[in-house]
N, C-alpha and C positions, 0 to 999 in steps of 0.2 A: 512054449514057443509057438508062435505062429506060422501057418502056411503061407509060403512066397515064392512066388514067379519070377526069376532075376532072367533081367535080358542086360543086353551090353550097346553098345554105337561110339562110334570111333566119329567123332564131331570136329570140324570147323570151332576156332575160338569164337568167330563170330558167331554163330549159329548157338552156343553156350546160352545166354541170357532166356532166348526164346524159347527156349526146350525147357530151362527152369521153370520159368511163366507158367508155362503150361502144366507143366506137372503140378505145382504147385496150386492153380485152378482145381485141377481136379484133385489132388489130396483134400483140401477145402471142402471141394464140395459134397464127395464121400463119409464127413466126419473127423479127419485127419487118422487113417485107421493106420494102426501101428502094423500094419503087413506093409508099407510105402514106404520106399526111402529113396531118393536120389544121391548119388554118391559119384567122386571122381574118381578115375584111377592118373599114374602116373601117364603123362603124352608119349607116346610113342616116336611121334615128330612134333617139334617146337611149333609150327603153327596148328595144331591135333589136340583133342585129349579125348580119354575114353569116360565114356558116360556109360554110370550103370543105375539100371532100376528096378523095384521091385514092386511088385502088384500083389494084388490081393488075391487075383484070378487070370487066368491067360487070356478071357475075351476080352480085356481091356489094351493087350498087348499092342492091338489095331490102330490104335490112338496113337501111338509113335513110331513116327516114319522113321525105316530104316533100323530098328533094333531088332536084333536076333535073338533068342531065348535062349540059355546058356543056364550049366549047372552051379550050385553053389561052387564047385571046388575050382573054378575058371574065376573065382572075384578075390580080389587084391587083399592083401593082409592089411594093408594101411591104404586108409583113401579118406578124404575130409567128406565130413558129411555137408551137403547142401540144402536137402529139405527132408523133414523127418522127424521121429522124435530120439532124443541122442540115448534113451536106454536100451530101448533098440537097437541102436547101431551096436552101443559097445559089448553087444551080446556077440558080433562077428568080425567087429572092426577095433583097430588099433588106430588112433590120430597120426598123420604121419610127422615125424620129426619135424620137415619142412612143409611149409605152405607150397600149392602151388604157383609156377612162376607161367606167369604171363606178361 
């Protein structure tokens, strides 16, 4: 198993797409290294949801406004993957029943 820096951010639906984008640049441009996942958690409030992420390394953590670095035991048991590669994920994650609603 790989080393990984999970942080979390409590996001804007609008603000969603952008934050992907980004992440997704830089997984790209790193390699696509299986320490990187983007994932949701369930929205706390219906216009919200919690964005979590994982890094390779904590100096990249700078790169995303507003995430705070958090343990693994703080990340959701189910949450759909967004960007990543999915054997990865299902080493910690379970698909949730339902999709997210927006």
């Amino acid at each position: 198993m790989y080393a990984m820096i999970w942080a979390r951010k409590t996001s804007g639906l609008s603000e969603w797409d952008n934050l992907q984008e980004q992440f997704e640049e830089l997984f790209t441009k790193l390699g696509c290294p299986r320490q990187m996942m983007l994932i949701a958690g369930a929205p706390a409030v219906a216009s919200q949801i919690d964005l979590f992420i994982s890094l390779p390394y904590s100096g990249l953590l700078s790169i995303f406004y507003e995430f705070d670095q958090i343990s693994e035991s703080e990340l959701p048991l189910e949450a759909p993957l967004l960007v990543g590669h999915d054997d990865a994920f299902r080493v910690r994650f379970k698909f949730p029943r339902q999709g997210l609603v927006t």
